[in-house]
NUMI-820163 format. One record per residue (C-alpha): residue number from 1; x, y, z. Coordinates in nm, 2 decimals. Example, Ala and Ser with C-alpha at 12.3 -4.5 7.8 and 13.67 -1.06 7.14 Angstrom:
NUMI-820163
ATOM;num;px;py;pz
ATOM;1;1.23;-0.45;0.78
ATOM;2;1.37;-0.11;0.71
END
This chain:
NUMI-820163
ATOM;num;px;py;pz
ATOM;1;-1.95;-1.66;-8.80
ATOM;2;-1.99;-1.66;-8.43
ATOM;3;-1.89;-1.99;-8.35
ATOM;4;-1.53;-1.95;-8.59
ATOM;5;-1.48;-1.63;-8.36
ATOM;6;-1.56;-1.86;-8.06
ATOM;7;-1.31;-2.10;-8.19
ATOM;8;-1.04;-1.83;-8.29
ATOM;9;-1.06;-1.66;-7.93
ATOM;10;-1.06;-2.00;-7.75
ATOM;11;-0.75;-2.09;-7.89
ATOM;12;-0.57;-1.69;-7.84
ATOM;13;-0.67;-1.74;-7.50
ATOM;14;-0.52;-2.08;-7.43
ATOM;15;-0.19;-1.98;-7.65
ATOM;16;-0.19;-1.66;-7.42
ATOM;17;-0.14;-1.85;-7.11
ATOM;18;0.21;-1.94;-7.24
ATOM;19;0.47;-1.75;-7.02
ATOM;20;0.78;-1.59;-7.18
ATOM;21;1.11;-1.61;-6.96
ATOM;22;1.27;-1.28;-6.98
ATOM;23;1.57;-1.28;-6.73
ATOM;24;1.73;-1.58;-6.49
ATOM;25;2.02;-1.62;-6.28
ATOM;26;2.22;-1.85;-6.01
ATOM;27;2.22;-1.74;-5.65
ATOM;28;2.48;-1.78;-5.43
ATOM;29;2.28;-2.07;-5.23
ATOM;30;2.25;-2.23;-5.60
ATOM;31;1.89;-2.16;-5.64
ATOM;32;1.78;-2.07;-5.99
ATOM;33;1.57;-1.76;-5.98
ATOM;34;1.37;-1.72;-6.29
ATOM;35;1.14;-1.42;-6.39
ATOM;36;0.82;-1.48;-6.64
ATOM;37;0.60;-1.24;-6.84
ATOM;38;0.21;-1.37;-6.94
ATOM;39;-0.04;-1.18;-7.06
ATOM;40;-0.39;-1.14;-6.79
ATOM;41;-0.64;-1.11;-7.01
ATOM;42;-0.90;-1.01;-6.75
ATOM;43;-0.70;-0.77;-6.65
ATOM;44;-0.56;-0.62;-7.03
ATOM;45;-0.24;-0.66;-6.92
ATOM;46;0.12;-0.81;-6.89
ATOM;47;0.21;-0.94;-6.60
ATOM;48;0.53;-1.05;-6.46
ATOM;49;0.63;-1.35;-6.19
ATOM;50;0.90;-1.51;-6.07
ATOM;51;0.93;-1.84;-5.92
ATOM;52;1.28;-2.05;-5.81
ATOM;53;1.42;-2.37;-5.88
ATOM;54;1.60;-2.57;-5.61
ATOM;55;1.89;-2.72;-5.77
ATOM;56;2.07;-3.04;-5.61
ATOM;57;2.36;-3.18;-5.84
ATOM;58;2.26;-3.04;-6.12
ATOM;59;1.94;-3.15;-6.08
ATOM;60;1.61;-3.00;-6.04
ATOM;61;1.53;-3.11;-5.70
ATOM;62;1.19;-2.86;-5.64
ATOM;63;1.02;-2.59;-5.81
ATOM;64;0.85;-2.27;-5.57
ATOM;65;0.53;-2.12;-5.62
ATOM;66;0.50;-1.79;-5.85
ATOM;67;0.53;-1.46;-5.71
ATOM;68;0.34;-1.17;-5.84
ATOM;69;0.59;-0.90;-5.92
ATOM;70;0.39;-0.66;-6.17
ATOM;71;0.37;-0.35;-5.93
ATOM;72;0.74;-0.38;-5.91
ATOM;73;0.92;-0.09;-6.06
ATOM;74;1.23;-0.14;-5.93
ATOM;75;1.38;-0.41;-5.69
ATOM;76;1.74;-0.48;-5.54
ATOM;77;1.86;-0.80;-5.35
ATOM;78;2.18;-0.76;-5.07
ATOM;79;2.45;-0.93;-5.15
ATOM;80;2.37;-1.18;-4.84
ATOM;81;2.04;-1.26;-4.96
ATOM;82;1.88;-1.14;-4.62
ATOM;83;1.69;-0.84;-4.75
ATOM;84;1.51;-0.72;-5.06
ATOM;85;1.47;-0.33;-5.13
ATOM;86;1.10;-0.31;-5.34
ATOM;87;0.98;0.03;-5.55
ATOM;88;0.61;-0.06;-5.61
ATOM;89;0.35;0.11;-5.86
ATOM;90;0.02;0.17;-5.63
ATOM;91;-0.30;0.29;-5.89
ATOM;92;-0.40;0.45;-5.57
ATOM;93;-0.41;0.82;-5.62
ATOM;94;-0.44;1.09;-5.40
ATOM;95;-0.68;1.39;-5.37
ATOM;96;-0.45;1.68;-5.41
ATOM;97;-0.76;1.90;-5.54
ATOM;98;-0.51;2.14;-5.81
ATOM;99;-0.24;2.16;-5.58
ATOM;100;0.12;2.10;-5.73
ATOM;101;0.38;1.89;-5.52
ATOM;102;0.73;1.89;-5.42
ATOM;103;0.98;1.69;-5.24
ATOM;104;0.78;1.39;-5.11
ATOM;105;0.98;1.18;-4.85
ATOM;106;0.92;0.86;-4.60
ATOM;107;0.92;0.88;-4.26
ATOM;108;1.16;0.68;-4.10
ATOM;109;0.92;0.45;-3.94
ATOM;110;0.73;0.42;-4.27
ATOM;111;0.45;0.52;-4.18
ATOM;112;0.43;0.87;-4.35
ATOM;113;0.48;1.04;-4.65
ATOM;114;0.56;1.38;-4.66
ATOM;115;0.56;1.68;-4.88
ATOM;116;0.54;2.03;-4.94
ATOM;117;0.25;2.18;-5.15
ATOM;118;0.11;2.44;-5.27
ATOM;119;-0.17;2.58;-5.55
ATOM;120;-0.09;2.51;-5.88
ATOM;121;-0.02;2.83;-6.09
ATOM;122;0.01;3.18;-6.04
ATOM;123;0.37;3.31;-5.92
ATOM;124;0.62;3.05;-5.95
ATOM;125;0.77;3.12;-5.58
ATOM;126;0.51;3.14;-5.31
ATOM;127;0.46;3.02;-4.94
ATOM;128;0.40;2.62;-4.90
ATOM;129;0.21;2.37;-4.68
ATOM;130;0.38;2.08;-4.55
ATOM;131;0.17;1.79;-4.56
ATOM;132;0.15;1.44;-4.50
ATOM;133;-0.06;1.15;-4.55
ATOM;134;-0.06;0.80;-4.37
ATOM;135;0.10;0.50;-4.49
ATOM;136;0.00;0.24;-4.66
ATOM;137;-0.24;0.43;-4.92
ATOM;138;-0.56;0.30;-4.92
ATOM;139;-0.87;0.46;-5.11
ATOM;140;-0.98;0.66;-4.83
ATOM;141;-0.64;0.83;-4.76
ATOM;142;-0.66;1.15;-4.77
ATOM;143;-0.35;1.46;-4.70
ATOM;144;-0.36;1.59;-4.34
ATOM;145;-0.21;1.93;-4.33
ATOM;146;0.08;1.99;-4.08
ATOM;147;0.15;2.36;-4.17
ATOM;148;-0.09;2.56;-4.37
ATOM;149;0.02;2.87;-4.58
ATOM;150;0.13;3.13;-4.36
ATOM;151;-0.05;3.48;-4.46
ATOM;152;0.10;3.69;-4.26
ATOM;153;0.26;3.58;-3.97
ATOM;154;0.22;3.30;-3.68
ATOM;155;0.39;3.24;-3.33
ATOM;156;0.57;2.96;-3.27
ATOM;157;0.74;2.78;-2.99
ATOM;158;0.85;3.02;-2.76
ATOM;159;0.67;3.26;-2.91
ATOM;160;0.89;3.34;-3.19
ATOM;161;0.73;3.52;-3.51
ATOM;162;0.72;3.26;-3.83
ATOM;163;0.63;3.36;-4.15
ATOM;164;0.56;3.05;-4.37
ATOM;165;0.71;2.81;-4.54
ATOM;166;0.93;2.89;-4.87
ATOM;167;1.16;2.63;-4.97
ATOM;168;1.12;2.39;-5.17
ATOM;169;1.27;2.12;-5.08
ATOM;170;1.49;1.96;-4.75
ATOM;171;1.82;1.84;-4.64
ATOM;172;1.93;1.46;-4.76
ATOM;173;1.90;1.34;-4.42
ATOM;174;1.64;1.55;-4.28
ATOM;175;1.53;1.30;-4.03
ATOM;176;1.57;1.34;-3.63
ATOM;177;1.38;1.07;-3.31
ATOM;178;1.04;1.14;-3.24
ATOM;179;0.88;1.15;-3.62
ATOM;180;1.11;1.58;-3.60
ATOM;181;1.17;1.66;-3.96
ATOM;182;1.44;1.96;-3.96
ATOM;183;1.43;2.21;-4.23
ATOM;184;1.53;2.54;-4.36
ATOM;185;1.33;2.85;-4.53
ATOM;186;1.38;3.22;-4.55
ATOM;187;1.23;3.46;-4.32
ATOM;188;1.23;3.81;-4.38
ATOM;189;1.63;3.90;-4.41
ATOM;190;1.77;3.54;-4.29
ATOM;191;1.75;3.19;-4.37
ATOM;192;1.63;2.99;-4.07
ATOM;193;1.65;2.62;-3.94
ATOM;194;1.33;2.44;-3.83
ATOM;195;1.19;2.16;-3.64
ATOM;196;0.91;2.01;-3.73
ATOM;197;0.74;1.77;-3.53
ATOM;198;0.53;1.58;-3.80
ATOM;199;0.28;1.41;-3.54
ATOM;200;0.16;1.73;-3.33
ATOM;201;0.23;2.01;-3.61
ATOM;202;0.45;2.22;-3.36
ATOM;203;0.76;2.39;-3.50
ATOM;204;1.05;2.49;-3.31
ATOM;205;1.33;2.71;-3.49
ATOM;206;1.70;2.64;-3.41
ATOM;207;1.82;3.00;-3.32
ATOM;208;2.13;3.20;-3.47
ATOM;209;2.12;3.52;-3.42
ATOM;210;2.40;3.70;-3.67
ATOM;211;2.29;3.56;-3.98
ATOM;212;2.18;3.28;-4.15
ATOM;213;2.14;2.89;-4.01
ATOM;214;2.10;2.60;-4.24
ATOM;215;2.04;2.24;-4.16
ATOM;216;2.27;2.06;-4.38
ATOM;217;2.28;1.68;-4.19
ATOM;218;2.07;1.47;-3.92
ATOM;219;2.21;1.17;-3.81
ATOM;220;2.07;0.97;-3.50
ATOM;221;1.98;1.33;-3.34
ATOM;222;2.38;1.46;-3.43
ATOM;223;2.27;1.81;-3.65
ATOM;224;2.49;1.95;-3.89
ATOM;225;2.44;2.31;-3.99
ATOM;226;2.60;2.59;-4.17
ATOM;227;2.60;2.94;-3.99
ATOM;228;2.64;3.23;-4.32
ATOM;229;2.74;3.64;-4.24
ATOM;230;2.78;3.92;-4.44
ATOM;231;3.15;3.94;-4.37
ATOM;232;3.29;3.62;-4.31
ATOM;233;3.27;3.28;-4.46
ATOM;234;3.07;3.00;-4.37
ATOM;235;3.10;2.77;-4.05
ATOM;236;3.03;2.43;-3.99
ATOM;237;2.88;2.36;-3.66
ATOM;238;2.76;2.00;-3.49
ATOM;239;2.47;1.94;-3.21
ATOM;240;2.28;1.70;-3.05
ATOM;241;1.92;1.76;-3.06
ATOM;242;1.75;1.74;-2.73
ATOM;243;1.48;1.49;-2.68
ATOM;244;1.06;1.67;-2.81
ATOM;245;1.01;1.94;-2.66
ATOM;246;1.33;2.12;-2.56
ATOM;247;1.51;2.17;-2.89
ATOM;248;1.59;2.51;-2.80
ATOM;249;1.87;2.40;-2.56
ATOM;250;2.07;2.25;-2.84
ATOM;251;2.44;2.38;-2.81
ATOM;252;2.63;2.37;-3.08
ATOM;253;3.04;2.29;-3.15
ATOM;254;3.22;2.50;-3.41
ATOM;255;3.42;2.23;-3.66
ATOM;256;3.59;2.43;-3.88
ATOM;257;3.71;2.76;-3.86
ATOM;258;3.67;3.07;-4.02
ATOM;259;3.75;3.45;-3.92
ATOM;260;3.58;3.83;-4.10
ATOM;261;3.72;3.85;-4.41
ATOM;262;4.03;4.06;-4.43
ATOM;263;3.94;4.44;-4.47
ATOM;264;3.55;4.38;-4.38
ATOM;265;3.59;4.41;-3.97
ATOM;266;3.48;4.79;-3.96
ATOM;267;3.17;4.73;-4.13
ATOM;268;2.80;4.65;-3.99
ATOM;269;2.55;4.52;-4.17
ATOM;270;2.17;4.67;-4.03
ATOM;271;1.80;4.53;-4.09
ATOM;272;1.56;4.77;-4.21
ATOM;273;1.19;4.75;-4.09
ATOM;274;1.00;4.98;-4.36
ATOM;275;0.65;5.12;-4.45
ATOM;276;0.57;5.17;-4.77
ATOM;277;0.49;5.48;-4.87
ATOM;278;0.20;5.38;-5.10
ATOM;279;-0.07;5.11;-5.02
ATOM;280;-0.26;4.93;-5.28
ATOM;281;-0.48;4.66;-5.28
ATOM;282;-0.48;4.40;-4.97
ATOM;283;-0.35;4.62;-4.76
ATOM;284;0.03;4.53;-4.77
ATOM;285;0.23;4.82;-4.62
ATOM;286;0.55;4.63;-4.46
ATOM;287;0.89;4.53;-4.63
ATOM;288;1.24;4.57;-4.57
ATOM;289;1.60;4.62;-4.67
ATOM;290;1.94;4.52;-4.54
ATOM;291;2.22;4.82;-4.50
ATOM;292;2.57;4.71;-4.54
ATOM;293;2.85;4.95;-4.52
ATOM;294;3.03;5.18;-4.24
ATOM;295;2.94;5.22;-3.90
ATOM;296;2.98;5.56;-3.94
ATOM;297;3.16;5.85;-4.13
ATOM;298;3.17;6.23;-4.24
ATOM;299;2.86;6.35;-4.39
ATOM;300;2.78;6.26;-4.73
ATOM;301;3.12;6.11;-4.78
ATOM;302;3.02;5.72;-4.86
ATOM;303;2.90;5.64;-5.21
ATOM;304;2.57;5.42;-5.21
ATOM;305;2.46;5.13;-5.39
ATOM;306;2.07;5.05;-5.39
ATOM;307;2.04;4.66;-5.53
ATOM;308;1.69;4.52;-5.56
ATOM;309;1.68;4.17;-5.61
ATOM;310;1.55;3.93;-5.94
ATOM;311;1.27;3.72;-5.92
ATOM;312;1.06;3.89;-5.83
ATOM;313;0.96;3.63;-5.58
ATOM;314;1.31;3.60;-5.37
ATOM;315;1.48;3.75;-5.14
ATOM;316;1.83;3.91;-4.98
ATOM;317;1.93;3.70;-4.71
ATOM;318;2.26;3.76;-4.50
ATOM;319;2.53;3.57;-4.64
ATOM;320;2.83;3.61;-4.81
ATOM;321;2.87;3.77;-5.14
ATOM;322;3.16;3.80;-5.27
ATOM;323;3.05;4.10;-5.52
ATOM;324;2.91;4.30;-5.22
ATOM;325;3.24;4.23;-5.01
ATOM;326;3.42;4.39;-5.30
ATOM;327;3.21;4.72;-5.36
ATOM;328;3.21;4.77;-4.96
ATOM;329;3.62;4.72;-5.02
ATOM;330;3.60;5.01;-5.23
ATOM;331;3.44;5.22;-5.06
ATOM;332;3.09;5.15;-5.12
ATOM;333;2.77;5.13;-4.90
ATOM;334;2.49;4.87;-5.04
ATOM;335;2.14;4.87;-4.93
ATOM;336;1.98;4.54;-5.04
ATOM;337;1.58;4.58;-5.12
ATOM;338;1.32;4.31;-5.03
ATOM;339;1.03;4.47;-5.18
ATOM;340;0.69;4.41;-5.11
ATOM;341;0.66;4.09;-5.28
ATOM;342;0.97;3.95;-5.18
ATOM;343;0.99;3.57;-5.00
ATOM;344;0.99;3.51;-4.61
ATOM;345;0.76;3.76;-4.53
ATOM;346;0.38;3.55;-4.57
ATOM;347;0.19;3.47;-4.91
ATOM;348;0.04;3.82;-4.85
ATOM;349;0.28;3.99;-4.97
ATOM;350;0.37;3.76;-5.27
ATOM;351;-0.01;3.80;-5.35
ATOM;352;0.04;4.19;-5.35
ATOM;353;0.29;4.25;-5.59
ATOM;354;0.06;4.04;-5.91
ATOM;355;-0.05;4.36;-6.10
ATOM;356;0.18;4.60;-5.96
ATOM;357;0.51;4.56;-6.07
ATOM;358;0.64;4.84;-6.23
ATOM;359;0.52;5.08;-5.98
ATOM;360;0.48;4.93;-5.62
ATOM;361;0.84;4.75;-5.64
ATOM;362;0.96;5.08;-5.76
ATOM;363;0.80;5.28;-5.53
ATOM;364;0.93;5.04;-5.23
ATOM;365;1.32;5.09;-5.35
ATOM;366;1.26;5.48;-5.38
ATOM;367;1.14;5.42;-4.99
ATOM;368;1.47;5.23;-4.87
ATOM;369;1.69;5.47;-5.05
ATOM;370;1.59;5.77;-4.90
ATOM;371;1.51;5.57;-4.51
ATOM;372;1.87;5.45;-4.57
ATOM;373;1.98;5.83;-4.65
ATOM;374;1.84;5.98;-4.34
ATOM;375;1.91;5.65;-4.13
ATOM;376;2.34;5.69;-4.22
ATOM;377;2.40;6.06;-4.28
ATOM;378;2.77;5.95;-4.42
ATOM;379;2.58;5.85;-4.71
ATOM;380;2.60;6.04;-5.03
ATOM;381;2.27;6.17;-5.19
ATOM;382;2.44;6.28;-5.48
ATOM;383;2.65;5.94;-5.53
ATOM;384;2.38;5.65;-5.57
ATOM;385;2.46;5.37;-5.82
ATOM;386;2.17;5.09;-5.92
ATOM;387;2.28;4.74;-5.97
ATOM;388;2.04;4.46;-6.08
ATOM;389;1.98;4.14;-6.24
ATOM;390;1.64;4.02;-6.43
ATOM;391;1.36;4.13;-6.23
ATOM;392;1.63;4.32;-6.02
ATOM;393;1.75;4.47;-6.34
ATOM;394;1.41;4.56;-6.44
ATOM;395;1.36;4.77;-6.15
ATOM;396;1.69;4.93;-6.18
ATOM;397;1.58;5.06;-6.55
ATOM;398;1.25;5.15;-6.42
ATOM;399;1.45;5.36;-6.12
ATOM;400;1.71;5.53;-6.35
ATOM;401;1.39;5.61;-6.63
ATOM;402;1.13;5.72;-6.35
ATOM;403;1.37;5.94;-6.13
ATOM;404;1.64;6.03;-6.41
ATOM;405;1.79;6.25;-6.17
ATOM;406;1.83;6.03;-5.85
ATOM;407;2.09;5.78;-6.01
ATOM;408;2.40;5.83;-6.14
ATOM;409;2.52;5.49;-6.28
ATOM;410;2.38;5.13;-6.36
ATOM;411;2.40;4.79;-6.38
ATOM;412;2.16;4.63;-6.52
ATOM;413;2.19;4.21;-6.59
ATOM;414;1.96;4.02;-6.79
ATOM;415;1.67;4.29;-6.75
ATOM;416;1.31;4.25;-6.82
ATOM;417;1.30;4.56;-7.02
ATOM;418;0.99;4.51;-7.23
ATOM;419;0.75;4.22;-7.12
ATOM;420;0.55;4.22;-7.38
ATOM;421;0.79;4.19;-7.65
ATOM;422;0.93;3.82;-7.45
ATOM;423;0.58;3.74;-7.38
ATOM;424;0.58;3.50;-7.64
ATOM;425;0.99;3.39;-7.68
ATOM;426;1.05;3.32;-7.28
ATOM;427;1.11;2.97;-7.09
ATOM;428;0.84;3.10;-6.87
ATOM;429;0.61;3.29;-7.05
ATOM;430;0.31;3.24;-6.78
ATOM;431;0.54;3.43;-6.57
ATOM;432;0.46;3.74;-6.77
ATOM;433;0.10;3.68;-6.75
ATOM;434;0.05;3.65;-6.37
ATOM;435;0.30;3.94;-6.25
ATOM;436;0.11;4.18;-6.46
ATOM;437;-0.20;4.01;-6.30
ATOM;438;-0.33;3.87;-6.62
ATOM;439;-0.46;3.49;-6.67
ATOM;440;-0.23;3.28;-6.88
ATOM;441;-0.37;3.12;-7.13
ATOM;442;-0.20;3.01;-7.43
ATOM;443;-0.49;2.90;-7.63
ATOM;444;-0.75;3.10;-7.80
ATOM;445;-0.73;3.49;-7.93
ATOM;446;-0.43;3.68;-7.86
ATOM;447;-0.50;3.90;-7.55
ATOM;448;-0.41;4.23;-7.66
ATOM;449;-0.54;4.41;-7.37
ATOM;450;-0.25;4.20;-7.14
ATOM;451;-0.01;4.28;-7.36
ATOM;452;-0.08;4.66;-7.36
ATOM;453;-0.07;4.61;-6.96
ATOM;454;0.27;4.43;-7.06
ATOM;455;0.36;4.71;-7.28
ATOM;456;0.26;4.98;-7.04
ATOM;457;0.42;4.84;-6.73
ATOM;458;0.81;4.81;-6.86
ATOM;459;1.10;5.02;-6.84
ATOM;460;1.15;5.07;-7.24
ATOM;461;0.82;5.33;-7.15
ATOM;462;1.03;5.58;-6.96
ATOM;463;1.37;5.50;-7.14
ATOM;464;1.38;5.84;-7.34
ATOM;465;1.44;6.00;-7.00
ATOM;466;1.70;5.84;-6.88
ATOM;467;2.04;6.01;-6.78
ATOM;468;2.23;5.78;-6.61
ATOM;469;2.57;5.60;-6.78
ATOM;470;2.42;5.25;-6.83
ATOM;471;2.63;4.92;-6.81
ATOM;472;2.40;4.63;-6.93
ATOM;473;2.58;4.25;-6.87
ATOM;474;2.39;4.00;-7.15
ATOM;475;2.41;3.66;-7.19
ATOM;476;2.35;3.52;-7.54
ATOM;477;2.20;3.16;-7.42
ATOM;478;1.96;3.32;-7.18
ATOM;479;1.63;3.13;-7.24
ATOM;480;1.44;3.31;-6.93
ATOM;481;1.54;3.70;-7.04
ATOM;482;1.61;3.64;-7.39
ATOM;483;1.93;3.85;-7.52
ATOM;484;1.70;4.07;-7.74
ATOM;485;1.56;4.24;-7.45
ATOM;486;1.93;4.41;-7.33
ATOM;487;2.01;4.47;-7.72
ATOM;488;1.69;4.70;-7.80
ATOM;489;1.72;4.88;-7.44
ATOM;490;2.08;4.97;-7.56
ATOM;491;2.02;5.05;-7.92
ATOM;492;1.71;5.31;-7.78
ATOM;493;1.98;5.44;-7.52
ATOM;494;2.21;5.50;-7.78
ATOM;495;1.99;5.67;-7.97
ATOM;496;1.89;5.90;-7.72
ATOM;497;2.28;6.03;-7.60
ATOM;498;2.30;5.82;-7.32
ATOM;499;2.64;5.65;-7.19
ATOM;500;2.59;5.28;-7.23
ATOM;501;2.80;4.97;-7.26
ATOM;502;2.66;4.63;-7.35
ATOM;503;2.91;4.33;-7.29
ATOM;504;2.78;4.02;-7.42
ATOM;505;2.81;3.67;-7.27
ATOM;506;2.84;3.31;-7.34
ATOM;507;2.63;3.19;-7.05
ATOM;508;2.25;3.16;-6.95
ATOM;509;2.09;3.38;-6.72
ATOM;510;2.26;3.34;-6.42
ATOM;511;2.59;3.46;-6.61
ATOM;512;2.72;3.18;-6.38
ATOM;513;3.03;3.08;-6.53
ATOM;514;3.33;3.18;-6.33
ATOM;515;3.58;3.35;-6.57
ATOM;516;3.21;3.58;-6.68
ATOM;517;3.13;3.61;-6.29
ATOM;518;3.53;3.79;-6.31
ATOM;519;3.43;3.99;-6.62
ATOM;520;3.10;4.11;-6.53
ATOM;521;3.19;4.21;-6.13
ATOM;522;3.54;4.36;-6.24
ATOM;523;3.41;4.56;-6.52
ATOM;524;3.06;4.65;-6.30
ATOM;525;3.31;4.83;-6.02
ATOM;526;3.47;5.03;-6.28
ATOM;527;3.19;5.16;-6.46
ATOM;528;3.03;5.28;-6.11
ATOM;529;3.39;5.43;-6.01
ATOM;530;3.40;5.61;-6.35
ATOM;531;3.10;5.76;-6.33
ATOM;532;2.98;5.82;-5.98
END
């Protein structure tokens, strides 16, 4: 028996060494270029070469050598032959020890790949390292850290205050001389631009001072970058980034133009520096809002908005939104809520809120309403509408249930009313699991104790005591907050007396589509002016 398997395997193995031709063409210069697949035994595989055929009238005049290509993913020839663009596979994998990735990129010397990082799991937005790793991979290579997670804070060039990295990815053309990678991320109430200088680690930030900058374009050191404001619509602006070292003394040329919004010149947006009024856990006791309304006015005469945002990991930043621009039209003041939590302010305070939603978020919106009332005495104690969208609308349930007498109207959009009951039906059911400070684990028993916490921590506990007329904005695709969530908050408000709408959507969560961004924003203004 062993000598007919001898025999049978001798002859696979010489039959296997016949190549297949699985693709051929004529080049320009009249060479035939042909590619082959053979199996490698040794190696349990398929392998691919190609090899060319010099053609003189007709004739085969010489045959080249075979060429490797089985790492090739991807390959594409110019048109002039000159040069040959190569995607190879490399087995070689790299130590990321249960970190997930984003965004890798090339230097442009080749010599580096780059990325942003961070631990795998827990909230789905939190502060990033930016790493690299030296080109070409080999089996020692190893990443090499060029910004660690940012805690708190960290001084910078010029001893500017930086708070950590949050985005999540860069611009197309990020590149600048002198291995500077230029980037944006939010800090605190703005988004910034950065440069990074991938060699020594130092980061320089490209200063605006009345809003938000973002890097949009780098080409051979010529910056492009978008300057955003409350009240006015965006600007383009162009610079020439000075040579390592002195990137501060960029100046920068307006290209297009743009002027306040008509109607929005008497009104002043202010940053917000707060304490919390309750401190739990690590020790977290900063956040801050963002006022935008009147410069001044007679005493309690304006009509406030309080509007925390979703998330919960995200953050108000100053730019322009249209739906803001049209409440402060109408005679509204908004004070927008970063909570303790919120992004751009260190992974501290994204740490924090995991566990305490429901009660530190709430508490830290209670704290900018009533800074904001004694701040701006022209503001209305006994006017104060809610507006909010998923976790945003989930704190304006919890606000309107918890202080019944506070609020007068609300908007809620998409809210988390009962985690719990979407524990098991959402796009993103770990989410539910880590913000109440629970593992996730899908396998195993039911954990009934996390979804008591679930249970225990939502608005729908403290909906019999709401008051306020309640204008709830669902979409019927909404994988993230399923639909069923708005419907059994407004069935229970119903039942209890309460003055509540529900208008209902053909659109996911974002309620994105723009004849249901005209619905929702229209209809939102005139519930708050019916019932404030």
């Amino acid at each position: 028996m062993s000598a007919k398997i001898d025999k049978i395997l001798k002859s696979y193995k010489s039959l296997a060494q016949t190549p297949t031709l699985i693709a051929a063409n004529i080049r320009p210069n009249g060479i035939i270029s042909t590619t082959w697949s053979q199996r490698n035994l040794e190696k349990g595989q398929t392998m691919k070469f190609v090899r060319d055929i010099f053609i003189t009238d007709l004739n085969k005049s010489a045959e080249g050598q075979p060429v490797d290509i089985s790492t090739e993913l991807l390959s594409k020839t110019s048109d002039t032959e000159k040069f040959r663009a190569i995607l190879r596979e490399n087995n070689i994998k790299l130590p990321l020890n249960g970190h997930s990735v984003k965004s890798p990129i090339f230097s442009p010397d080749g010599k580096s790949l780059v990325w942003l990082q961070r631990k795998a799991g827990g909230p789905h937005h939190a502060a990033m390292q930016l790493v690299k790793t030296n080109l070409p991979l080999t089996e020692n290579s190893k990443p090499i850290i060029i910004i660690d997670v940012v805690y708190t804070d960290r001084k910078i060039s010029n001893g500017k205050t930086f708070y950590g990295l949050f985005n999540t990815g860069f611009p197309k053309k990020p590149w600048a001389s002198g291995n500077r990678l230029l980037l944006n991320t939010s800090q605190r109430y703005t988004i910034n631009s950065y440069v990074v200088n991938i060699d020594s680690g130092e980061i320089t930030e490209l200063e605006f001072n009345n809003g938000s900058q973002l890097v949009m374009d780098v080409y051979e050191d010529k910056v492009l970058a978008v300057r955003q404001n409350y009240f006015r619509g965006d600007r383009l602006f162009l610079g020439k980034l000075p040579p390592p070292g002195s990137e501060t003394s960029i100046t920068w040329t307006e290209v297009t133009n743009s002027e306040t919004v008509q109607g929005l010149e008497g009104f002043m947006y202010k940053y917000l520096d707060l304490l919390a009024d309750n401190v739990e856990g690590n020790n977290v006791d900063t956040f801050n809002a963002i006022y935008l309304g009147p410069k001044s006015g007679d005493k309690a005469s304006v009509p406030l908005i309080v509007w925390p945002h979703g998330g919960p990991h995200s953050a108000f930043a100053n730019y322009f939104i249209l739906e803001a621009a049209l409440y402060l039209l109408f005679g509204f003041a908004i004070v927008f809520v970063n909570y303790r939590g919120s992004t751009g302010c260190g992974q501290k305070s994204i740490d924090f809120l995991l566990g305490k939603v429901g009660s530190a978020d709430v508490s830290d919106c209670i704290t900018a309403t009533d800074k904001s009332l004694e701040r701006f005495p022209w503001l209305n104690a006994n006017s104060i509408a809610l507006i909010g969208a998923s976790h945003g609308g989930f704190l304006v349930t919890h606000l309107s249930g918890q202080y019944p007498d506070k609020f007068k109207a609300v908007i809620a959009r998409n809210p988390v009313i009962d985690i719990a009951s979407m524990s098991f039906i959402s796009d993103i059911p770990d989410w539910r699991y880590v913000e109440v400070g629970q593992e996730y684990n899908p396998g195993g028993e039911i954990n009934n104790e996390a979804i008591s916490i679930m249970r225990r921590v939502s608005p729908i506990v403290h909906a019999h005591r709401v008051k306020a007329p309640t204008l709830l904005e669902i979409a019927s695709n909404d994988l993230r907050v399923p639909p069923h969530q708005g419907t059994e908050y407004y069935l229970r408000l119903k039942a209890n007396g309460v003055v509540t709408r529900m208008n209902l959507y053909n659109d996911n969560h974002s309620l994105g589509k723009v004849t249901n961004e005209i619905d929702k924003v229209i209809n939102g203004l005139l519930w708050i002016q019916e019932h404030l």
